[in-house]
C-alpha positions as CSV (number, residue, x, y, z in Angstrom):
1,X,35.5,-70.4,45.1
2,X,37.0,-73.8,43.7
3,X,39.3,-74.5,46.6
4,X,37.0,-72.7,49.3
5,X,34.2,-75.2,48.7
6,X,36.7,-78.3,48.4
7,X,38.5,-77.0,51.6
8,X,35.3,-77.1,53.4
9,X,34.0,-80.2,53.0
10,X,31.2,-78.9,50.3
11,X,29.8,-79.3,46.8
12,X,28.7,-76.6,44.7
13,X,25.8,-77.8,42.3
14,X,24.7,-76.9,38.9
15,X,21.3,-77.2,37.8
16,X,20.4,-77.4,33.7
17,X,18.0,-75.0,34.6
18,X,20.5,-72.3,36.0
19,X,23.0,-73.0,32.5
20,X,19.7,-72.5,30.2
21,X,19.0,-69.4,32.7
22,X,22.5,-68.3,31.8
23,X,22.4,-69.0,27.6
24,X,19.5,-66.6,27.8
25,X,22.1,-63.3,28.6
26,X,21.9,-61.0,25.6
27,X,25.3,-59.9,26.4
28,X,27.7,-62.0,24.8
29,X,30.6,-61.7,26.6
30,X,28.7,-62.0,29.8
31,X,26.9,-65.1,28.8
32,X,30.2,-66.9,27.9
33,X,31.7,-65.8,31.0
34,X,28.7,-67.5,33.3
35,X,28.5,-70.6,31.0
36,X,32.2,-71.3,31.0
37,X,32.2,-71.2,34.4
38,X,29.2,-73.2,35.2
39,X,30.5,-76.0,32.7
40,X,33.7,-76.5,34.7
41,X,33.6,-80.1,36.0
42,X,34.7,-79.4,39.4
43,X,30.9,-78.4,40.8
44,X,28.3,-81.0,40.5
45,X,26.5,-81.0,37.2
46,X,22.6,-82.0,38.1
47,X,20.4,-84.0,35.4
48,X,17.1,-81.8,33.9
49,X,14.6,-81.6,36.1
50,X,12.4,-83.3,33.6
51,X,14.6,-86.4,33.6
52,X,14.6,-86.8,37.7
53,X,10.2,-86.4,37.2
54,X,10.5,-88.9,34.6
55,X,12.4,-91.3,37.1
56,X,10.0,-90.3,39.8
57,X,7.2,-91.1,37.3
58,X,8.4,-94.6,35.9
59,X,9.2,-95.8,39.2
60,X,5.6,-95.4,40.5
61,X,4.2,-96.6,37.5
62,X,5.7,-99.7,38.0
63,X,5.2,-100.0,41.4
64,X,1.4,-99.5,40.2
65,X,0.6,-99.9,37.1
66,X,2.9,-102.3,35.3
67,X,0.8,-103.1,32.7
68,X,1.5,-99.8,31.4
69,X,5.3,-100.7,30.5
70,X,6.6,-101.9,27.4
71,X,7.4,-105.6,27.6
72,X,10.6,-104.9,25.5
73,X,11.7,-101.8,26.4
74,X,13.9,-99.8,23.8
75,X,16.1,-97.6,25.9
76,X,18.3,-96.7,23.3
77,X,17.1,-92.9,22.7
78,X,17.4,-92.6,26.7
79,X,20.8,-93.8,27.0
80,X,22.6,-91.4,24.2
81,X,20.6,-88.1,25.9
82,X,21.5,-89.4,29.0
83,X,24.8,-90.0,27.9
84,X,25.1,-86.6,26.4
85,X,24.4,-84.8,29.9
86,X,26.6,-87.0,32.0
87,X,29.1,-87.3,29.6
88,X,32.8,-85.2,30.8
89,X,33.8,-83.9,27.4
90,X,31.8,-82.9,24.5
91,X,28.2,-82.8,26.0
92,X,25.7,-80.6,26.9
93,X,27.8,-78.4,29.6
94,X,30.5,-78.2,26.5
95,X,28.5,-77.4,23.5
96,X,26.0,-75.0,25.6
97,X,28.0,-72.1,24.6
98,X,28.2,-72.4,20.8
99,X,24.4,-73.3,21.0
100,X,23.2,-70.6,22.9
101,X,22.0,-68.1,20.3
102,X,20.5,-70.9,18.4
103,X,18.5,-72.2,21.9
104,X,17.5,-68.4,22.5
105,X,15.5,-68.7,19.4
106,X,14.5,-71.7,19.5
107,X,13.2,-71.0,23.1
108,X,12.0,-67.6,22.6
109,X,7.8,-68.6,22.0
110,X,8.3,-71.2,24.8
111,X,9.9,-68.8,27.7
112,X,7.0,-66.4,26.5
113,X,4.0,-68.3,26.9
114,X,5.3,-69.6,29.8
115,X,5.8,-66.4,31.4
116,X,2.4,-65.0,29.9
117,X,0.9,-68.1,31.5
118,X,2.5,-67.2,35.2
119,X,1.6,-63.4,35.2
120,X,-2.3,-64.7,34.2
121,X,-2.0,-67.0,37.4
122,X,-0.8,-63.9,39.3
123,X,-3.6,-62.0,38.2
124,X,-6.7,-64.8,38.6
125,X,-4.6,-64.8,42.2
126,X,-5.1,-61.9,42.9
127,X,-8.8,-62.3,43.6
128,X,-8.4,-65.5,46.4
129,X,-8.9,-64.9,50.2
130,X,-6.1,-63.6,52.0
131,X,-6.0,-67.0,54.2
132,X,-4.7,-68.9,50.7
133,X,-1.0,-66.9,51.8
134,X,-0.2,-68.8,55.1
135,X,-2.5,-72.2,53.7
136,X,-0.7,-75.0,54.7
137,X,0.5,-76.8,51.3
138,X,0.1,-80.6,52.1
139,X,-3.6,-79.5,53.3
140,X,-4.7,-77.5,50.5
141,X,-7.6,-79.2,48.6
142,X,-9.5,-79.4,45.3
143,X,-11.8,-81.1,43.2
144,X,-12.4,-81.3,39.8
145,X,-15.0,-78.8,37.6
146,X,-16.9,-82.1,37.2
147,X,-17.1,-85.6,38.1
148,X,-14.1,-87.5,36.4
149,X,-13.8,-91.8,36.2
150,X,-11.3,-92.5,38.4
151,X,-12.1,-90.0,41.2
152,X,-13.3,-91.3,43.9
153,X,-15.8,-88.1,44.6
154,X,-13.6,-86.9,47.4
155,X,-11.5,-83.6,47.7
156,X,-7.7,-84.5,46.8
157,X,-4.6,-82.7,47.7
158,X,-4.1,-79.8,45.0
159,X,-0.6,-81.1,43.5
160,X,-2.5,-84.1,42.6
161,X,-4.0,-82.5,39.4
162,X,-1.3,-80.0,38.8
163,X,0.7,-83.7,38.2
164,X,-2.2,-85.0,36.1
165,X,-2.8,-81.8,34.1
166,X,1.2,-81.4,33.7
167,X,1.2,-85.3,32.3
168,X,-0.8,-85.2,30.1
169,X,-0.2,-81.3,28.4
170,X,3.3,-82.3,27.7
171,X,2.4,-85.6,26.2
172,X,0.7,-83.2,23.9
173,X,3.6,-81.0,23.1
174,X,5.7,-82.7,20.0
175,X,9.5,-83.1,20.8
176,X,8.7,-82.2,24.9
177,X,11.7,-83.3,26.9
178,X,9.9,-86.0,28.8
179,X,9.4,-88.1,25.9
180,X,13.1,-88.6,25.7
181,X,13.3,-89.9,29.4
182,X,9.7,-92.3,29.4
183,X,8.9,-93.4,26.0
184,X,11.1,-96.1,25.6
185,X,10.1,-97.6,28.8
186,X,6.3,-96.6,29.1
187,X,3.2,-97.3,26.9
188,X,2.5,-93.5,26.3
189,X,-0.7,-94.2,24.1
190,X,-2.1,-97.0,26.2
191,X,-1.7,-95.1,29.7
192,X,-3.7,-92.0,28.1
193,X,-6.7,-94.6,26.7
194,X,-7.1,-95.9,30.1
195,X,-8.1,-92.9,31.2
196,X,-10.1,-93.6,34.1
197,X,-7.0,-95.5,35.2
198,X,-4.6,-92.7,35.0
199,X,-7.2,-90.3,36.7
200,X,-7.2,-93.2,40.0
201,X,-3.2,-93.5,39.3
202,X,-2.5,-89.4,39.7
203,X,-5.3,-88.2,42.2
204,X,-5.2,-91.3,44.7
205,X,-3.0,-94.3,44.4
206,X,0.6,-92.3,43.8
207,X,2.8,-91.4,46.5
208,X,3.6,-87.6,47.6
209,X,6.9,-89.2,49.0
210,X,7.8,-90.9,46.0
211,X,7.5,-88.0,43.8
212,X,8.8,-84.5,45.6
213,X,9.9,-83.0,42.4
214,X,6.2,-83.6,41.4
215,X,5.0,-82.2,44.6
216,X,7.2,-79.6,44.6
217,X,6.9,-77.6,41.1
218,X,3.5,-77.7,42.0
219,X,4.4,-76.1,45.2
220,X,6.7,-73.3,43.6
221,X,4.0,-71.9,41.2
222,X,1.1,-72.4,43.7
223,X,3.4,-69.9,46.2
224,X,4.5,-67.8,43.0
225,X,0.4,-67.2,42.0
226,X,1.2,-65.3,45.7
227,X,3.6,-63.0,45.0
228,X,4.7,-60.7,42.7
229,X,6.1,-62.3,38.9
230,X,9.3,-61.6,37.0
231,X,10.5,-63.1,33.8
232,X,12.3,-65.2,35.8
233,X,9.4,-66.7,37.8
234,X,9.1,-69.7,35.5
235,X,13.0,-70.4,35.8
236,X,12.0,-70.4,39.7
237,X,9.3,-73.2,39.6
238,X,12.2,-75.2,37.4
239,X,14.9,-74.3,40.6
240,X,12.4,-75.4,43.1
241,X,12.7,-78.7,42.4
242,X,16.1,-79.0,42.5
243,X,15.7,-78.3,46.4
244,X,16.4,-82.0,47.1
245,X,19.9,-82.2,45.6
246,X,21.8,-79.6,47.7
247,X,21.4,-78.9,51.5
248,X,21.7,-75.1,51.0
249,X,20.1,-72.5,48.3
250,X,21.8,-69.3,48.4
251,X,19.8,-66.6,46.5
252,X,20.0,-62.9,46.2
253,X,15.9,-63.3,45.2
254,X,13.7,-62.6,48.0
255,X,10.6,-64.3,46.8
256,X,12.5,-67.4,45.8
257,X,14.4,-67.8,49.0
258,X,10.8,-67.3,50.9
259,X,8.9,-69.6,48.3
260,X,11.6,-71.9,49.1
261,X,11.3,-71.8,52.8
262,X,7.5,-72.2,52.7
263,X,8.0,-75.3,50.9
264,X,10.5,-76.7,53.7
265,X,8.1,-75.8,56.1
266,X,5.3,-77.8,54.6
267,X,7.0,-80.7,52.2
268,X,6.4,-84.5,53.5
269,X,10.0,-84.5,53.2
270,X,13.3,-82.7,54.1
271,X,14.9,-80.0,51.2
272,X,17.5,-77.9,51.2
273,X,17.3,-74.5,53.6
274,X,17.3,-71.3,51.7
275,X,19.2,-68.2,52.6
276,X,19.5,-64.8,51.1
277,X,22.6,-63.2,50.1
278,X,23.9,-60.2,48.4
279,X,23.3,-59.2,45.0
280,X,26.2,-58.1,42.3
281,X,29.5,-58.6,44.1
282,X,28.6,-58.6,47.6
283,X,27.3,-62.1,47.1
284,X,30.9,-64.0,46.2
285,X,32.5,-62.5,49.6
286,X,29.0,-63.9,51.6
287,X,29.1,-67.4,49.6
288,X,33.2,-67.6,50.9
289,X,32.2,-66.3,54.4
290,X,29.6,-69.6,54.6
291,X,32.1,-72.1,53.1
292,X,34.7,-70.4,56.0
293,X,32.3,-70.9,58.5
294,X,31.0,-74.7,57.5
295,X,35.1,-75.1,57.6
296,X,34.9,-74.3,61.2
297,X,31.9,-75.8,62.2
C-alpha cells in the first residue's frame, strides 16, 4: 500500500479519530495490528479535530472580537500537546497502543452518552417532514425557543447554534480537549459573561467560510438524525470534518459515504469526494486499483 500510494503521486491520511476508532477493538491482537499500522510515519498523521475547530475558532475571534484574547498569552500547555501529536517518536501515534485499554475505560461513559445522545436525535427525527431529507444544508433555518440578546430577531442558518450550543457545553465539561488548544490564548470566562456578545459573535458576525469544520460536524449529525445510527455514528460526525484534509474518502459505509456526498453538494466550500468500496478484503485490492489508476491518469 506504502509504495502504491508513493508511486502514484498520493498521500494516505490518518485522522486521531480513525486511531481512537481503532484503540476501541476488543480484540487485542487485532487492535495492535490496525494501530501499528496506522502509527507508521509514512501516511500523513492529521491533528484532532478539536485542535483544527479551536484554530478555526481563535482566528475569528480575533478577527472579531479581540478583546476577548489574553494580552499575555500563555501558550505553554498548547505547545507540549501540540508537541506530543506532531512529535515523530514517542507521541501520541507511539504510546496509543500501550494506552489503549486504559483510554477504553476511560472513554467508555463518554462513547456511551454520545451514542445514547445520537440514537435520541434519530428517534425525535423520525417525526420531521419528509422534505427535511433532500433540504438544502446552507438554507436550512432556525430560531431560537425564545428571544436571546444578541439575536437580531431574524431566522439564522441552523449550524449557527449547533456552533454556539457546542461552545459553550464543552466549556462546561472539566478536562474537555478544547481547553488545551484555546485557553491559553482566549479569555474563556470573560467571552461566556458577555453573553449577549457571544450570541451576536456565533449566530451573525462569524464566517461559514472561515470555519467548515464548524459547519461541517453540524452537517454530519444534521444528515445522521436522517438515517439509520450505529455505534459508530458519533465516530462519523468526528470523520466528517476531516473532509477538508484529503481529496478522496474511501469508505465501505454507505451512509457515511452518502452523508459525505450531501455535504459536497451543499458546503460553501470544496471537500473531499467520497466513494464506496468493499468491505473485509475486497477493499485493499479496490484502494490499489485507484492508486493504479491516479498512476495513469
Amino acid at each position: 500500500m506504502q509504495r502504491a500510494a508513493r508511486s502514484s503521486r498520493s498521500t494516505i491520511v490518518v485522522p486521531p479519530a480513525v486511531l481512537y476508532e481503532a484503540a476501541h477493538t476488543p480484540d487485542k491482537a487485532l487492535r495492535d495490528a490496525l494501530l501499528s499500522a496506522m502509527a507508521r510515519d509514512t501516511w500523513k498523521r492529521l491533528m484532532p479535530e478539536a485542535y483544527s475547530e479551536a484554530e478555526e475558532l481563535k482566528a475569528e475571534v480575533r478577527r472579531l472580537r479581540p478583546e476577548w484574547l489574553r494580552p499575555q498569552p500563555d501558550l505553554a500547555r498548547f505547545k507540549r500537546v501540540r508537541y506530543d501529536w506532531i512529535r515523530s517518536r514517542g507521541g501520541v501515534w507511539d504510546r496509543i497502543s500501550e494506552d489503549a485499554e486504559l483510554l477504553q475505560r476511560h472513554d467508555a461513559q463518554m462513547l456511551q452518552r454520545a451514542r445514547d445522545q445520537a440514537y435520541a436525535l434519530r428517534n425525535e427525527a423520525r417525526s420531521w417532514s419528509p422534505k427535511w431529507r433532500s433540504a438544502t444544508l446552507t438554507k436550512t433555518m432556525a430560531t431560537p425557543p425564545a428571544p436571546w440578546p444578541g439575536w437580531n430577531g431574524q431566522p439564522v442558518e441552523a449550524w449557527r447554534f449547533d456552533g454556539l450550543n457546542v461552545f459553550k457545553v464543552s466549556m462546561g465539561v472539566v478536562g474537555h480537549p478544547t481547553f488545551d488548544w484555546i485557553d491559553g490564548e482566549l479569555n474563556i470566562e470573560l467571552m461566556l459573561a458577555q453573553s449577549a456578545s457571544l450570541v451576536k459573535f456565533w449566530l451573525h458576525d462569524v464566517d461559514a467560510q472561515r470555519m467548515p469544520r464548524h459547519w461541517l460536524r453540524w452537517a454530519f449529525e444534521f444528515l445522521q438524525r436522517l438515517h439509520r445510527v450505529t455505534g459508530g455514528t458519533p465516530v462519523d460526525a468526528q470523520l466528517g470534518t476531516y473532509l477538508l484534509d484529503a481529496d478522496l474518502l474511501l469508505s465501505a459505509d454507505k451512509i457515511l459515504v452518502n452523508i459525505a456526498g450531501r455535504c459536497r453538494q451543499d458546503a460553501p466550500f470544496p471537500i473531499a469526494a467520497s466513494k464506496i468500496v468493499p468491505s473485509a478484503a475486497g477493499a485493499v485490492a479496490s484502494v490499489l486499483e485507484l492508486l493504479e489508476e491516479r498512476l495513469s491518469s
